[in-house]
Every structure is written in structure tokens, then in C-alpha cells.
N, C-alpha and C positions, 0 to 999 in steps of 0.2 A: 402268271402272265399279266394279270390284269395291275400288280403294282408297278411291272416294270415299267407297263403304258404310263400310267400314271408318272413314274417318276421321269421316263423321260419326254412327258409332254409337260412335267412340273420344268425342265432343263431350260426345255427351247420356249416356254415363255419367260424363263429367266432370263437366256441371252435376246429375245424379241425386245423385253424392256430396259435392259442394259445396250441392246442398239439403239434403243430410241434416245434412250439418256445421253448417248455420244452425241448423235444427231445433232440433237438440239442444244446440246454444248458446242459443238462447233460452229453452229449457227449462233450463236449468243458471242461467241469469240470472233468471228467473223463481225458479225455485226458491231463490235467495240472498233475493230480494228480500220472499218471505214472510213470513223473519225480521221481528217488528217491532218497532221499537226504541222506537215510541211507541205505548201503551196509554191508553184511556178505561177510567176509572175511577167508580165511582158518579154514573152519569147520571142525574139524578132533572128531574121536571115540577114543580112546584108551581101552587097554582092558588089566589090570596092574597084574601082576602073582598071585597076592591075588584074582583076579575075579573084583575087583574093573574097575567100567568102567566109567570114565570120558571123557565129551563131553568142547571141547578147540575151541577158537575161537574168531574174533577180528571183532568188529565192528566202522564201517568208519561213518565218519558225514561228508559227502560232505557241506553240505551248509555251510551258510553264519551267521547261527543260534545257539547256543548252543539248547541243547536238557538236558530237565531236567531227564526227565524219559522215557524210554522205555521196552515196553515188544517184547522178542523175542517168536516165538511161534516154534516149532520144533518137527518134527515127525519124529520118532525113528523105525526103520526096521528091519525085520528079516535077518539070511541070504539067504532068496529068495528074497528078495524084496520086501517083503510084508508090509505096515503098520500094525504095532504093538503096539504100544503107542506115546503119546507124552509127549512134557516137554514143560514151560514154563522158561526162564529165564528175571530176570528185571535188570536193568540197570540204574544208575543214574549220571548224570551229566554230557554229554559227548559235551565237547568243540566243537565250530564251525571250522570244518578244521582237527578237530584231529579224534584220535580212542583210543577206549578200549579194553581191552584183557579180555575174562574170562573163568573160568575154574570152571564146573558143575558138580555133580554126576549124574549117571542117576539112578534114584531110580524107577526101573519098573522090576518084576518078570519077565518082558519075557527074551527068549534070542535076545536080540538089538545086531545087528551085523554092522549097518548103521546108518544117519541121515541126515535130509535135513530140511532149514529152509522153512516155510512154511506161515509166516507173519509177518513182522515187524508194531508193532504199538507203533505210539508216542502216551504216556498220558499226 
């Protein structure tokens, strides 16, 4: 009896330091990952006398990396502040070092008076 104990409290301090070792690996990969290598740059609304409302904006490649593709994710506001919709825009081919500019409609019934990016993902 007394090696069974033994062996299975040798188990579960095996798997207690192999949890922690995850832990703290995905903490260590998380934390690499914050770095970002792509920035949004002067996001602006426009809102053009036709009613036409176009969303303008430049995106930065910090790194060292050409980026093939990216999708920006953005959520679109009332004018209280409220989430209202969003929009996605994609993006292809943006040199290492440099930026892109683009210029979107917003095609959403609500009234969008705002916008804030909300997640950059490289594909």
C-alpha cells in the first residue's frame, strides 16, 4: 500500500510540474507574440454629402518579413459608443519595412459614427 501511495503521488507531482512547464510556456509564447509587427495607422470615418461613409487607413509592417496576406477586423460605432457592426478588410502583399493605404465602404444599415481596429491577423 504504502508504494502504491508513493508511486502515485511520485504521478501527480509529475503531471503538477509538467502543468507548470506548459503554463509557463505559453506564457513565454504569448508574451513573444504581443510584439507586433503590424500597426494601424490613422484610422479615420468619413461621412461624404451623398451619405456615402468610407473607412481610410494605413497599415505599417514593422518587421523584417514581407506579409502576403492580412485580414483587418474592425468594429464600427454608434454615436454613443456603442458597438454596432463590424467590417472586415484584406490586404495583400505588404513589403517588410513599408505600408499600405486603403480606403473601404462601410456597407452596414446602422448609423456608424466611429471605428476602432479590433484584430489584426496575418493568413
Amino acid at each position: 500500500m504504502i508504494k502504491r501511495s508513493a508511486a502515485v503521488s511520485g504521478i501527480l507531482v509529475f503531471m503538477i510540474a509538467l502543468l507548470a512547464a506548459t503554463v509557463t510556456m505559453s506564457c513565454t509564447e504569448k508574451t513573444i507574440s504581443t510584439r507586433e509587427p503590424l500597426s494601424v495607422n490613422d484610422l479615420q470615418l468619413s461621412i461624404h454629402p451623398g451619405g456615402a461613409r468610407i473607412l481610410t487607413c494605413r497599415l505599417l509592417n514593422k518587421s523584417n518579413d514581407p506579409v502576403s496576406v492580412v485580414q483587418v477586423q474592425i468594429t464600427l460605432f454608434d454615436a454613443d459608443n456603442r458597438p454596432v457592426s463590424g467590417m472586415s478588410v484584406v490586404l495583400h502583399d505588404i513589403p517588410a519595412g513599408d505600408e499600405i493605404s486603403f480606403r473601404e465602404p462601410i456597407d452596414s444599415d446602422e448609423d456608424v459614427r466611429g471605428a476602432r481596429v479590433k484584430k489584426i491577423l496575418v493568413l
